[in-house]
C-alpha positions as CSV (number, residue, x, y, z in Angstrom):
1,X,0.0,0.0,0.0
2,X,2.7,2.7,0.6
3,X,4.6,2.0,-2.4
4,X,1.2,2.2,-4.7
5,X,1.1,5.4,-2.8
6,X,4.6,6.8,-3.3
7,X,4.2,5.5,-6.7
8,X,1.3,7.8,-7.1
9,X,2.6,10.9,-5.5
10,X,5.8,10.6,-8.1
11,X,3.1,10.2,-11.0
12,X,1.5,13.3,-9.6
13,X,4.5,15.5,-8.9
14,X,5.6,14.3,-12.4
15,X,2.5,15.2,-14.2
16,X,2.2,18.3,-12.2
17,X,6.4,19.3,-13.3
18,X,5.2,18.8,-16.9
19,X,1.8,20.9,-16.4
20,X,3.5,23.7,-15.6
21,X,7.3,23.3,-17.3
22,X,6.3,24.8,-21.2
23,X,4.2,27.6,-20.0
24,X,6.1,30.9,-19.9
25,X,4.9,33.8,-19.7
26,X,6.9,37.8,-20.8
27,X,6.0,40.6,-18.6
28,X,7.7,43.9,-19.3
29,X,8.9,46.4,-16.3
30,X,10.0,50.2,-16.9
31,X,12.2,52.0,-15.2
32,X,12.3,55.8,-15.6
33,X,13.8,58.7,-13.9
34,X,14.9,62.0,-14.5
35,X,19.3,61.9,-14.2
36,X,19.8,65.6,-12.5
37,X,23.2,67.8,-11.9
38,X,23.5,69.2,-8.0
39,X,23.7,72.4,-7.4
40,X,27.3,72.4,-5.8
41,X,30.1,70.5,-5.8
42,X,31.6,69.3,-3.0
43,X,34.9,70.5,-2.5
44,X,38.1,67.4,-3.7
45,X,38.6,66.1,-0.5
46,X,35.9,67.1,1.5
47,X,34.4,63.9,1.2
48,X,36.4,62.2,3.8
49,X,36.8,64.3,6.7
50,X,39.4,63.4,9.4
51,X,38.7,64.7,12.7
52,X,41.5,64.2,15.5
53,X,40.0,64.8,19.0
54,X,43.5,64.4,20.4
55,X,43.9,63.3,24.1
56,X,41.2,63.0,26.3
57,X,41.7,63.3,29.7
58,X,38.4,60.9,31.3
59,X,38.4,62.6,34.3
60,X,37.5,65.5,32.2
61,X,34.2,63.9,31.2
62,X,33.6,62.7,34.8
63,X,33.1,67.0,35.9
64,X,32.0,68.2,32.4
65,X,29.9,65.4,30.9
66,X,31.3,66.5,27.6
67,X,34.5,68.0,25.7
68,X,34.3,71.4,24.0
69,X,33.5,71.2,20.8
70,X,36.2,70.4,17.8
71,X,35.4,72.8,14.4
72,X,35.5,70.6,11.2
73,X,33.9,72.5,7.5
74,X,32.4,70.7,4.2
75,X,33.3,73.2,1.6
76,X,30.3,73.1,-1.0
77,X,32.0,74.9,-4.5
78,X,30.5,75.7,-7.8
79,X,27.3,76.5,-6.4
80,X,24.2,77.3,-9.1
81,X,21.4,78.9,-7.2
82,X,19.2,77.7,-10.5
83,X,19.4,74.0,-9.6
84,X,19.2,74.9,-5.5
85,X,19.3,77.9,-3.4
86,X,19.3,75.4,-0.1
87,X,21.0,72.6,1.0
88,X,19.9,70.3,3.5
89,X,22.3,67.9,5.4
90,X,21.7,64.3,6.4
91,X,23.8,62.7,9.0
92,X,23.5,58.7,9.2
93,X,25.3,56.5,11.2
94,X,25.3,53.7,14.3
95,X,23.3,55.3,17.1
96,X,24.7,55.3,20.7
97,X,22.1,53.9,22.9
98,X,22.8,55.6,25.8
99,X,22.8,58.7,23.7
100,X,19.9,58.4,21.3
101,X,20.7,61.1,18.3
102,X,24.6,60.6,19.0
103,X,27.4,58.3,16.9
104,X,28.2,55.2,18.9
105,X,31.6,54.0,18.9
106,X,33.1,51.8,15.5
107,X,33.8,48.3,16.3
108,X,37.3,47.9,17.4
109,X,37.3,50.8,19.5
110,X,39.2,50.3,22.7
111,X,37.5,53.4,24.1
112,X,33.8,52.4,25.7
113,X,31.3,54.6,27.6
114,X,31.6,57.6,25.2
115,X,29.7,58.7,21.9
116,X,30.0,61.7,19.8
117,X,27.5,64.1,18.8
118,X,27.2,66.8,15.6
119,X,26.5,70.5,16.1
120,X,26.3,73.4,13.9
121,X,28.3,76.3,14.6
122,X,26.2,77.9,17.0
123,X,25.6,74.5,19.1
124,X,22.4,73.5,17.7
125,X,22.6,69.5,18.1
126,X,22.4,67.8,14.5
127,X,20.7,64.6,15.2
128,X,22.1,61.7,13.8
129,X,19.8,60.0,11.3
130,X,17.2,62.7,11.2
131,X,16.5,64.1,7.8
132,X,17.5,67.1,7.1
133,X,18.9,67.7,10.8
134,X,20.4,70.9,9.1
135,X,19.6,73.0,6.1
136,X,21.8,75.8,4.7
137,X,21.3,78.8,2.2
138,X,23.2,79.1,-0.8
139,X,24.7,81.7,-2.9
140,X,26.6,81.7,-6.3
141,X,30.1,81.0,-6.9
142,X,32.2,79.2,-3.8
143,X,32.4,79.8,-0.1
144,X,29.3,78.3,0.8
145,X,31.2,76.3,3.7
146,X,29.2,74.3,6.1
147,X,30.3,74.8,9.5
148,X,30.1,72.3,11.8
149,X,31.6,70.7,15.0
150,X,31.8,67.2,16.3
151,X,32.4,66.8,20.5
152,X,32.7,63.8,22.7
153,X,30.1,62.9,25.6
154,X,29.9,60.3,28.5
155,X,27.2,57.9,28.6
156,X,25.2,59.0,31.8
157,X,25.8,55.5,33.0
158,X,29.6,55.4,32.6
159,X,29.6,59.3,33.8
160,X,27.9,57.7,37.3
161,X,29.9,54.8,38.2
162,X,32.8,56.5,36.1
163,X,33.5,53.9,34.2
164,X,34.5,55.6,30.8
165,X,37.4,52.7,29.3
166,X,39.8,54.8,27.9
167,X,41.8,53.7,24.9
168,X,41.6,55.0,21.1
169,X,37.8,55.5,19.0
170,X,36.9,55.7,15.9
171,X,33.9,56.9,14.7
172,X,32.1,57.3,11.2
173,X,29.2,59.1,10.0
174,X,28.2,59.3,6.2
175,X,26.7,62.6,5.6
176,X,24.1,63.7,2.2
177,X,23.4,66.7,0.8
178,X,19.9,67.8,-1.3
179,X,19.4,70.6,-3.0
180,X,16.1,72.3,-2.8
């Protein structure tokens, strides 16, 4: 009885391969788009920014929370206020989780208890994956240089049993710009 029955499944699954293996069937798909130029360039070498906090001192954190801030500029050039008289800035990146809004620290970091958050230039915090956390105006030509500054912070749990582990940290942040 369960061969007659295997032997019929097979027949089945067979007959049911065959059904379906000459039937095809061409569907088309578009794609369209409209390719656009941005407004400015973004200035050869810009696109990777280094930023070298130097030596920090933990005890430092432990009465301040947080460093001063460290300036650091995207220089936007060749600006045409006909294709964008705005930019807006993006910031993505892993988020601390002590520190919602803030970068968390690369793996590989020997550095724990810390994160580092954006500002502008006159300490507005840029949230970190926020769209359009900040927006600029443009004008013609170069010299439309985005101003920003970067600054390191204690977790608020590290900061209380002051345990900051000190060691070297990288971080990385992508940033985009849109032109409206």
């Amino acid at each position: 009885m369960s061969y007659r029955l295997c032997q019929l499944c097979s027949f089945i699954f067979v007959g049911y391969l065959l059904n379906f293996s000459g039937v095809s069937q061409a569907e088309t798909v578009q794609f369209d788009g409209v390719l656009v130029e941005d407004a400015c360039e973004v200035y050869p070498g810009d696109e990777n920014i280094e930023l070298d906090f130097g030596t920090v001192v933990d005890k430092y954190l432990y009465l301040n929370t947080r460093t001063h801030s460290q300036p650091f500029t995207i220089r936007l050039i060749n600006c045409d206020l006909v294709l964008g008289k705005e930019v807006r800035v993006t910031f993505t990146g892993n988020e601390n989780l002590a520190l919602p809004g803030l970068l968390a620290l690369d793996r590989g970091s020997q550095a724990s208890g810390i994160a580092i958050g954006l500002e502008t230039e006159n300490g507005t915090p840029i949230i970190l994956n926020k769209v359009h956390s900040y927006i600029q105006n443009l004008h013609t030509g170069n010299g439309n240089d985005l101003n920003l500054k970067a600054y390191i912070q204690g977790e608020p749990n590290a900061l209380l049993t002051k345990k900051i582990g000190r060691g070297e940290f990288y971080v990385t942040t992508k940033f985009v710009l849109e032109y409206e």
